[in-house]
DRENTORVEX-295682 format. One record per residue (C-alpha): residue number from 1; residue in one letter; x, z, y. Coordinates in steps of 0.001 Angstrom, whole numbers, plus 500000, padded with zeros to 6 digits. Example, Ala and Ser with C-alpha at 12.3 -4.5 7.8 and 13.67 -1.06 7.14 Angstrom:
[1,a,[512300,507800,495500]]
[2,s,[513670,507140,498940]]
This chain:
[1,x,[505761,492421,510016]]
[2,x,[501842,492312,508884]]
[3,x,[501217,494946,511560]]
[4,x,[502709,492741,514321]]
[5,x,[500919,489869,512693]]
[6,x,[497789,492130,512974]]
[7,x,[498521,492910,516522]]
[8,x,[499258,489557,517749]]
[9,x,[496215,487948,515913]]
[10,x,[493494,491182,517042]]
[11,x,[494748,492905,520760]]
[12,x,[491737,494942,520803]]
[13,x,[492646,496538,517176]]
[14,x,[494196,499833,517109]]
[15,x,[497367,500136,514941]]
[16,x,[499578,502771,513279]]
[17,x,[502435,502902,510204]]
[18,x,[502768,505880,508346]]
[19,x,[506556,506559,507553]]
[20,x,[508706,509326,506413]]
[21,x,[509519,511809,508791]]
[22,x,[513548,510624,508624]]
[23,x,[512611,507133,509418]]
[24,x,[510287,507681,511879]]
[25,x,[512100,507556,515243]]
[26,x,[514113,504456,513982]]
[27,x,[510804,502551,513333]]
[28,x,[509676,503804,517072]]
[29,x,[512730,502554,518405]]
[30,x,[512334,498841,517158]]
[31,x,[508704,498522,517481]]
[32,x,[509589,498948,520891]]
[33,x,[512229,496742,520973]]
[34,x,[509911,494201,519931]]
[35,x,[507470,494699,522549]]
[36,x,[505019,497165,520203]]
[37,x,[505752,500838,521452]]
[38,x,[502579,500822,522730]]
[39,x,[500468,498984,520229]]
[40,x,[501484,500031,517234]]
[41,x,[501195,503804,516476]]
[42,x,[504074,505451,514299]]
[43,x,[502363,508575,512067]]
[44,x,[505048,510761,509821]]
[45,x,[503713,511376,506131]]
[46,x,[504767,511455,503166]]
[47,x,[502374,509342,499967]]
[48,x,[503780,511142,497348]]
[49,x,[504030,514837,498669]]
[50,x,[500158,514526,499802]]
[51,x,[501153,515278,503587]]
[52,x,[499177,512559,505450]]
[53,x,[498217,512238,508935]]
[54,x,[494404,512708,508472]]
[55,x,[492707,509941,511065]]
[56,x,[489561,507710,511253]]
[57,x,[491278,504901,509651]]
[58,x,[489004,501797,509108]]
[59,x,[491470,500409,507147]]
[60,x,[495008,501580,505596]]
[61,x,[497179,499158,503922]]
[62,x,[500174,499739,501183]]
[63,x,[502678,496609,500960]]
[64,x,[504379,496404,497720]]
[65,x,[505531,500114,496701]]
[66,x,[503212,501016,493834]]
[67,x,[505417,499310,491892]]
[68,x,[508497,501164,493049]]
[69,x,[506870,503910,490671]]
[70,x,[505918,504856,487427]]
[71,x,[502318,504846,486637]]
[72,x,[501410,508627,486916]]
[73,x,[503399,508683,490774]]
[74,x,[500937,505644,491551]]
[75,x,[497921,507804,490801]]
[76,x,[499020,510645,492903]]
[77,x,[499788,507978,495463]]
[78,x,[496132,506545,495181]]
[79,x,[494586,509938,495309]]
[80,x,[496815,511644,497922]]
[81,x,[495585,508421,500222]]
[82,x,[492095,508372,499063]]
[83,x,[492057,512455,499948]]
[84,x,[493345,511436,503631]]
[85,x,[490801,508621,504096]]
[86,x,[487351,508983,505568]]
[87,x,[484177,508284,504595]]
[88,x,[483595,504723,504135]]
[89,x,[487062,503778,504815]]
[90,x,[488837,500571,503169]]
[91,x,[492341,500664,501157]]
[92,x,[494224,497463,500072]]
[93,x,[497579,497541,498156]]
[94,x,[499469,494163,497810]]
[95,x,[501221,493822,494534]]
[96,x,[501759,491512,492019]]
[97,x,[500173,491815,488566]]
[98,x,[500935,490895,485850]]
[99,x,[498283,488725,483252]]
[100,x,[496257,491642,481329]]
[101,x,[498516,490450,478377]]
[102,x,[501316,491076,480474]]
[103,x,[502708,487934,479189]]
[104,x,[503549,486606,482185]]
[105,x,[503995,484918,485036]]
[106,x,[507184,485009,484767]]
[107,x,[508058,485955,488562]]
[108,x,[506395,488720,488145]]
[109,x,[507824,489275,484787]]
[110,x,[511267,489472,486210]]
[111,x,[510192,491558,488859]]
[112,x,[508734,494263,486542]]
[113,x,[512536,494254,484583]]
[114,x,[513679,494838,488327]]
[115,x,[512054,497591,488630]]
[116,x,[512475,499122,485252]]
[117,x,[516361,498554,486040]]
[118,x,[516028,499830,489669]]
[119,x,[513975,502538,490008]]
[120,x,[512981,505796,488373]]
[121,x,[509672,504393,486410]]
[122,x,[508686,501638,488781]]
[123,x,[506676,498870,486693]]
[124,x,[504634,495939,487548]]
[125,x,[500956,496187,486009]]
[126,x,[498003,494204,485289]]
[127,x,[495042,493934,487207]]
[128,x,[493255,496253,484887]]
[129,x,[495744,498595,484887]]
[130,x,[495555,498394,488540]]
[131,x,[492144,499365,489081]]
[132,x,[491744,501587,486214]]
[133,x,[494467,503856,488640]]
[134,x,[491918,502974,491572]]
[135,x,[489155,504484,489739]]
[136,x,[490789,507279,488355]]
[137,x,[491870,508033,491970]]
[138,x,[488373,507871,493339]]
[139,x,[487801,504510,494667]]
[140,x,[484540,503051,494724]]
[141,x,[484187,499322,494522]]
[142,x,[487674,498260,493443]]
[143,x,[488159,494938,493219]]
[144,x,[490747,492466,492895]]
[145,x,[491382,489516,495646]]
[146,x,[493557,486690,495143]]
[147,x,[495841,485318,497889]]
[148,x,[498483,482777,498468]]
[149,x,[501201,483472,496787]]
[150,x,[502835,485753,494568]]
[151,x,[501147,488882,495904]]
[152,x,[497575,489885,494941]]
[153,x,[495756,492595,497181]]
[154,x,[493876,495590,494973]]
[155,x,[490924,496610,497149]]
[156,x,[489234,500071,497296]]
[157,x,[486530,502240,499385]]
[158,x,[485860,505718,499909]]
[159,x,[481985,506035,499462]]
């Protein structure tokens, strides 16, 4: 949805999602459904495997899958996407952290047990946890930026 939000808002803005090779066509398929065939480019990659379509992105977003691993995946995530970025470039991942005493809230709380239940690893973190991964992937300028809502977005550059 964000891209067709994107889309809608900016016509002039050029658009792709990056998705796994076996979802690929079906994600063609209903962007064009909706009307977005043509606006909205549909890359195959892979964030964990490293095998990213390398492009002049100005910007490349990740909505809420960090969490879906366990820290150490979520580095190679951050660096395999830092590696495909260029020069200059912008990342933002939306998640939701917990407080850096990870005592709460307690949203995000549950969500974290989800994910420990759920998933191989997955884990909600704080902010500092957050960008220490950022850095540790190469980032420059990581910062955190506080929306509406439950989700926070983690903010990165390629110098």
């Amino acid at each position: 949805t964000l891209p067709i939000a994107v889309a809608d808002a900016h016509p002039g803005v050029s658009l792709a999602i990056c998705e796994l090779p076996q979802a690929s066509a079906f994600l063609r398929d209903k962007l064009g459904e909706q009307g977005y065939g043509d606006r909205i480019e549909v890359v195959e990659g892979d964030v964990i495997a490293g095998n990213l379509p390398i492009g002049n992105y100005d910007l490349i977003h990740l909505g809420w899958m960090l969490h879906d691993y366990a820290p150490e995946t979520q580095v190679t995530i951050l660096k395999n996407i830092y590696n495909a970025m260029p020069t200059g470039g912008r990342f933002i991942a939306s998640e939701t952290p917990l407080n850096d005493d990870k005592s709460g809230p307690e949203f995000t709380a549950l969500l974290s047990l989800n994910m420990l239940v759920a998933t191989e690893g997955g884990i909600e973190s704080s902010s500092e946890e957050d960008l220490a991964r950022f850095h540790e992937a190469g980032f420059s300028n990581a910062r955190i930026l506080e929306i509406p809502g439950p989700r926070t977005l983690i903010v990165g550059e390629k110098a």
